[in-house]
C-alpha positions in Angstrom: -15.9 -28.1 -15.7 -14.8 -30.6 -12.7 -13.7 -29.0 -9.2 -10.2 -29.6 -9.9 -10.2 -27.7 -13.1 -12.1 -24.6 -10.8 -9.7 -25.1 -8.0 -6.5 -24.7 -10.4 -8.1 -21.9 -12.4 -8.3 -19.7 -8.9 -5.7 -20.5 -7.6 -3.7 -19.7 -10.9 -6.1 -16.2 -11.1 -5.0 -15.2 -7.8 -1.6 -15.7 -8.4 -2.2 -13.6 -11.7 -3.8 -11.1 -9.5 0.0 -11.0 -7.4 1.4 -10.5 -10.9 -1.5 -7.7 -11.3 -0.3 -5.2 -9.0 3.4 -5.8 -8.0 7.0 -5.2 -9.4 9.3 -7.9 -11.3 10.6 -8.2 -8.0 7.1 -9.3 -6.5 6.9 -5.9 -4.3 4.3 -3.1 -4.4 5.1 0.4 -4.8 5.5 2.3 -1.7 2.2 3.6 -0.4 1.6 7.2 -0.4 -1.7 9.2 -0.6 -4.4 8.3 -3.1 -3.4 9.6 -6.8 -7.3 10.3 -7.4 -10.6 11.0 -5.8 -11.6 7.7 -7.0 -9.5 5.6 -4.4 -12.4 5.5 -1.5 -11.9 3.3 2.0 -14.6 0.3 1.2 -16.4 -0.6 4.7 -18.5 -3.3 5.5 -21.2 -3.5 8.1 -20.3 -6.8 9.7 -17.1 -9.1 9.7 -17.6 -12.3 9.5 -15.7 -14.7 11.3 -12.4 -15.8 10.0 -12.2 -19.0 8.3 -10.9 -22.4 9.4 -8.7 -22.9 6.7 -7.3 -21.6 3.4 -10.0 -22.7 0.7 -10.6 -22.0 -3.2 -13.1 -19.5 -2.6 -11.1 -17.3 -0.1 -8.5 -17.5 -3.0 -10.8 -16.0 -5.0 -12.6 -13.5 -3.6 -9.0 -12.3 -3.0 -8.0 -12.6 -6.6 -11.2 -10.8 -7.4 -10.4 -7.9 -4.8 -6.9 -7.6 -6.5 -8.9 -7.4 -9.9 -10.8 -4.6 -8.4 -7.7 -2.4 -7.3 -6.1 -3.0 -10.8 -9.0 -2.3 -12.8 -9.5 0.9 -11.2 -5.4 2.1 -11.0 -5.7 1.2 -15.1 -8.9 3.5 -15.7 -7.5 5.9 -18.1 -4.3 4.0 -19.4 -5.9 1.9 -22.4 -4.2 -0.3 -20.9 -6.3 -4.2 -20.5 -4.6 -7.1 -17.5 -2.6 -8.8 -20.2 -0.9 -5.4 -21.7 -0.4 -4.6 -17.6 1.5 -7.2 -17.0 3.6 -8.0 -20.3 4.5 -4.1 -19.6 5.0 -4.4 -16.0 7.1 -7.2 -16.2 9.4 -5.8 -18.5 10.3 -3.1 -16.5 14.3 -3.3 -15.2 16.5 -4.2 -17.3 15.6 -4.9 -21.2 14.5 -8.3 -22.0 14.6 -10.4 -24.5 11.3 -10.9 -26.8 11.1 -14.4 -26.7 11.7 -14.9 -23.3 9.3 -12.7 -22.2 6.7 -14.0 -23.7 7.5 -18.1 -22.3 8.1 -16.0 -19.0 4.6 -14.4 -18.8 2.7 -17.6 -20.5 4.7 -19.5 -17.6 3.8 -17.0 -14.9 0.0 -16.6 -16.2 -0.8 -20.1 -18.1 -2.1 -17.6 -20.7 -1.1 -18.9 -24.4 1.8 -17.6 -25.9 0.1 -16.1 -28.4 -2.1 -14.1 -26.1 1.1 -12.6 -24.8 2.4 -11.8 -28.2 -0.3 -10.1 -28.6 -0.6 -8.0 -25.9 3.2 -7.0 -26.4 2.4 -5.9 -30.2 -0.5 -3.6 -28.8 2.3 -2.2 -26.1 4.9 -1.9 -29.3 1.7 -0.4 -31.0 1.1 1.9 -28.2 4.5 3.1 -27.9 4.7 1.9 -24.1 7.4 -0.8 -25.5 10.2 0.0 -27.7 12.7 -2.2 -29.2 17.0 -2.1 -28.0 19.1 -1.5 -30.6 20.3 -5.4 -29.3 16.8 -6.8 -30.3 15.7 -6.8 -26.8 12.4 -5.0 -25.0 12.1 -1.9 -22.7 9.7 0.3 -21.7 9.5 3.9 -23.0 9.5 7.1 -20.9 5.5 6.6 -21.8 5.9 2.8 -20.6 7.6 3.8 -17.4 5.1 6.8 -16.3 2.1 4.5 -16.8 4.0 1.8 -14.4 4.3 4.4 -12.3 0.5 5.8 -12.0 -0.7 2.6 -11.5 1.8 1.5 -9.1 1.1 4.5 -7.4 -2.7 4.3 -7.3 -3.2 0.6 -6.4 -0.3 1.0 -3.6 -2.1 2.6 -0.8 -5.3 0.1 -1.1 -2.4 -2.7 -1.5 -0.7 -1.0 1.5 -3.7 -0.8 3.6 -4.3 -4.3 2.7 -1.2 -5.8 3.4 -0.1 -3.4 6.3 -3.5 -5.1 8.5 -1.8 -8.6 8.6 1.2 -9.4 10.6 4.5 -10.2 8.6 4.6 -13.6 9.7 1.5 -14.2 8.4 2.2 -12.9 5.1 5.2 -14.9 5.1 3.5 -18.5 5.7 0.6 -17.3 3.3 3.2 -16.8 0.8 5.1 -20.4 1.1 1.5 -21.9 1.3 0.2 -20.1 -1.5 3.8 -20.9 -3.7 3.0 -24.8 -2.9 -0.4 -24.8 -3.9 0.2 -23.3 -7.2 3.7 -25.5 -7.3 1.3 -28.7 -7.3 -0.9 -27.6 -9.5 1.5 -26.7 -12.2 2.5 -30.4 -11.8 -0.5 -31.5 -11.3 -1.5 -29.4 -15.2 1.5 -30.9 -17.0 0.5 -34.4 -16.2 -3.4 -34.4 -17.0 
């Protein structure tokens, strides 16, 4: 694998990792105390000294953080990433299958077919239900498990997120949009 090819697969990771833990509308769910025992404060011995500049492995040891915080709000839910976010994204108003799927493969550069496929364990699951219209929803099953794990990841996302000043998050945001911008350009053309 060349650097480019590992530069554009974390960069597209940690904007799966966004996906990961946030609402269609790209916020997190509000903090509140931790739903479990489980959610512990992680501490470190020694900061290091903040980086020059925004690099690929920054990216993802942030993207792996994310993964951390997701894999632990899913314990219990028999839920995988891919089933997280096909059913977290479909939350809102009901969508329509097709769509959803090209959305999520767009958002996640995961194959449609590995999106179909975690939609049909969802429908399996009962955490998606077909509209009467054809489209897709979440069940009241669908919606609670949103809800636990919205709820668990949010005060580690809070915590997170509350430590850096809103301008900050702001420019991070437009830089980390233009990055993944290029590279989606840069993927359709090599």
């Amino acid at each position: 694998m060349n650097s480019r090819t590992t530069v554009v697969g974390i960069a597209v990771s940690a904007i799966a990792a966004a996906l990961l833990l946030t609402g269609c509308d790209g916020t997190t769910a509000e903090a509140g105390p931790p739903a479990s025992s489980t959610v512990a404060a992680v501490t470190t011995t020694q900061s290091a000294p903040a980086p020059a500049t925004l690099t690929p492995s920054i990216i993802g040891q942030a993207e792996k953080h994310h993964t951390a915080v997701l894999v632990r709000a899913l314990t219990g839910t028999t839920l995988d990433e891919k089933q997280w976010i096909v059913l977290n994204q479909a939350t809102g108003e009901p969508v329509e299958r097709a769509a959803h799927i090209n959305r999520i493969a767009g958002l996640t550069q995961w194959a449609p077919a590995e999106v179909e496929t975690a939609l049909n364990a969802l429908l399996a699951k009962g955490l998606l239900a077909n509209t009467p219209h054809g489209r897709l929803e979440p069940t009241t099953a669908g919606n609670a498990v949103v809800g636990k794990v919205r709820s668990e990841s949010g005060a580690i996302l809070a915590a997170a997120y509350g430590a850096v000043p809103a301008d900050d998050l702001a420019t991070a945001a437009r830089v980390l949009a233009a990055i993944t911008a290029r590279m989606a350009e840069e993927l359709t053309h090599g």
